[in-house]
BATIMAR-505831 format. One record per residue (C-alpha): residue number from 0; x, y, z. Coordinates in Angstrom, 2 decimals, decimal comma. Example, Ala and Ser with C-alpha at 12.3 -4.5 7.8 and 13.67 -1.06 7.14 Angstrom:
# BATIMAR-505831
DRENRO;nr;px;py;pz
DRENRO;0;12,30;-4,50;7,80;
DRENRO;1;13,67;-1,06;7,14;
# end
This chain:
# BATIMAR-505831
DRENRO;nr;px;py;pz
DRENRO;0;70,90;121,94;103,38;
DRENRO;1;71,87;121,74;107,02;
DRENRO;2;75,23;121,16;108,18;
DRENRO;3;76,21;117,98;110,13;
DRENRO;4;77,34;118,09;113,33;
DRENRO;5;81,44;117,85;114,29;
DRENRO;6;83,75;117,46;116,89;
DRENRO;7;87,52;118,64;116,85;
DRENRO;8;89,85;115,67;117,70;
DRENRO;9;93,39;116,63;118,21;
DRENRO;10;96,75;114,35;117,71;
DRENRO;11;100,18;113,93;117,64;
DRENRO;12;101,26;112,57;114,54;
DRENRO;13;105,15;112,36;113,59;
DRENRO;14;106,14;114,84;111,35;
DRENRO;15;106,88;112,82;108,47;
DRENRO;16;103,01;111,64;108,54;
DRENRO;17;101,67;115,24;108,69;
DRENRO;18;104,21;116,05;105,77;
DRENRO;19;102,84;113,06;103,46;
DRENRO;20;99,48;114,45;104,11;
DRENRO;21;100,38;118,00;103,58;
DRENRO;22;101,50;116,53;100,44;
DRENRO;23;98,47;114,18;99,56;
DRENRO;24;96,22;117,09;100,59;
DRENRO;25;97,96;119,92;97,74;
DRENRO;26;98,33;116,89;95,24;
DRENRO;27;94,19;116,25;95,55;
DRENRO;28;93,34;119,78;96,23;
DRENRO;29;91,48;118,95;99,21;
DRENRO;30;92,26;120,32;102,55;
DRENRO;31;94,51;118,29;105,24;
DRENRO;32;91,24;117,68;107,29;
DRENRO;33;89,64;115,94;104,52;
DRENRO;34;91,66;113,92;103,76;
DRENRO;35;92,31;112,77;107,60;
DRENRO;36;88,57;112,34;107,60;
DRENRO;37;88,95;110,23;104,64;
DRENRO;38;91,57;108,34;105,98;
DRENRO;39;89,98;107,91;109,62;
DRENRO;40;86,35;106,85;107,86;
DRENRO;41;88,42;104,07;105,89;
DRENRO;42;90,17;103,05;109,25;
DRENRO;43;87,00;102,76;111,62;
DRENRO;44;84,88;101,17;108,66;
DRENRO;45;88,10;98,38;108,37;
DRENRO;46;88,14;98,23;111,77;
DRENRO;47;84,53;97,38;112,54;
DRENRO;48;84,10;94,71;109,56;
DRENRO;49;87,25;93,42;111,23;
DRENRO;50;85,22;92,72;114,09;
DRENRO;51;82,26;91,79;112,46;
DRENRO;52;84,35;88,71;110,61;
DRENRO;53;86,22;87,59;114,07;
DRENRO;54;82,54;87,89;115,82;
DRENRO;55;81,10;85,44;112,85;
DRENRO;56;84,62;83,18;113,27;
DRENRO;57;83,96;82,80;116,38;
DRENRO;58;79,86;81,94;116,06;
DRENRO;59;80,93;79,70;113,91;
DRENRO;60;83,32;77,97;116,23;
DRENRO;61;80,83;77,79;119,02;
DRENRO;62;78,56;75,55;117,10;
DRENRO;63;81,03;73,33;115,88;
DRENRO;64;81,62;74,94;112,40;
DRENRO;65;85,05;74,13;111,95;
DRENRO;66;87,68;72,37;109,78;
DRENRO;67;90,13;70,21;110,82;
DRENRO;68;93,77;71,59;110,66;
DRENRO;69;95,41;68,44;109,51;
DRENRO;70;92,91;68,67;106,27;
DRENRO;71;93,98;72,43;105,73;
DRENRO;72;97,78;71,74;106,12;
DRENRO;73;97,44;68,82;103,48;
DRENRO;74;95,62;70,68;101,58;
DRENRO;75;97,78;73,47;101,59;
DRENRO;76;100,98;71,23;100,73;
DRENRO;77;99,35;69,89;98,27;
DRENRO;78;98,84;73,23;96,10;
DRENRO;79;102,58;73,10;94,84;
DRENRO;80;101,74;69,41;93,21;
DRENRO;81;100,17;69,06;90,05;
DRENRO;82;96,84;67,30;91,85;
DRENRO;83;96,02;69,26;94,55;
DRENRO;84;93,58;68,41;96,88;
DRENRO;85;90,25;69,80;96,74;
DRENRO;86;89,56;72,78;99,35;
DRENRO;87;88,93;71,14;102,87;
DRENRO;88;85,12;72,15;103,87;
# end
């Protein structure tokens, strides 16, 4: 099985962060670069459906797909009452 290519990235990171993931990396048994991988993959994959969502928000705006704040504040003050409103579409 062939190896994937890498690139060496190097940071600063304040010393309390590099101790919790000293400490995450002996609890797991994994090495401190996996689990920065780990946590970096998690990041960039949050990151980018992040962007996907505001990208969609913001088709959606475009063509009109919107609702009305008014409707979302009443319907939002009226989740405390025992009939609230149904969700504003």
């Amino acid at each position: 099985m062939g190896q994937t290519a890498t690139k060496v990235f190097t940071a600063h990171v304040p010393l309390g962060l590099a101790e919790r993931v000293d400490q995450l990396a002996s609890r797991l048994e994994r090495s401190r670069g996996w689990v920065l991988k780990q946590a970096l993959t998690a990041w960039v994959d949050q990151e980018e459906e992040r962007n996907r969502l505001t990208r969609e928000a913001l088709a959606d705006v475009d063509v009109g797909r919107v609702v009305d704040q008014q409707a979302v504040k009443s319907w939002a003050d009226s989740l405390s009452t025992e009939q609230p409103l149904p969700i504003p579409r």
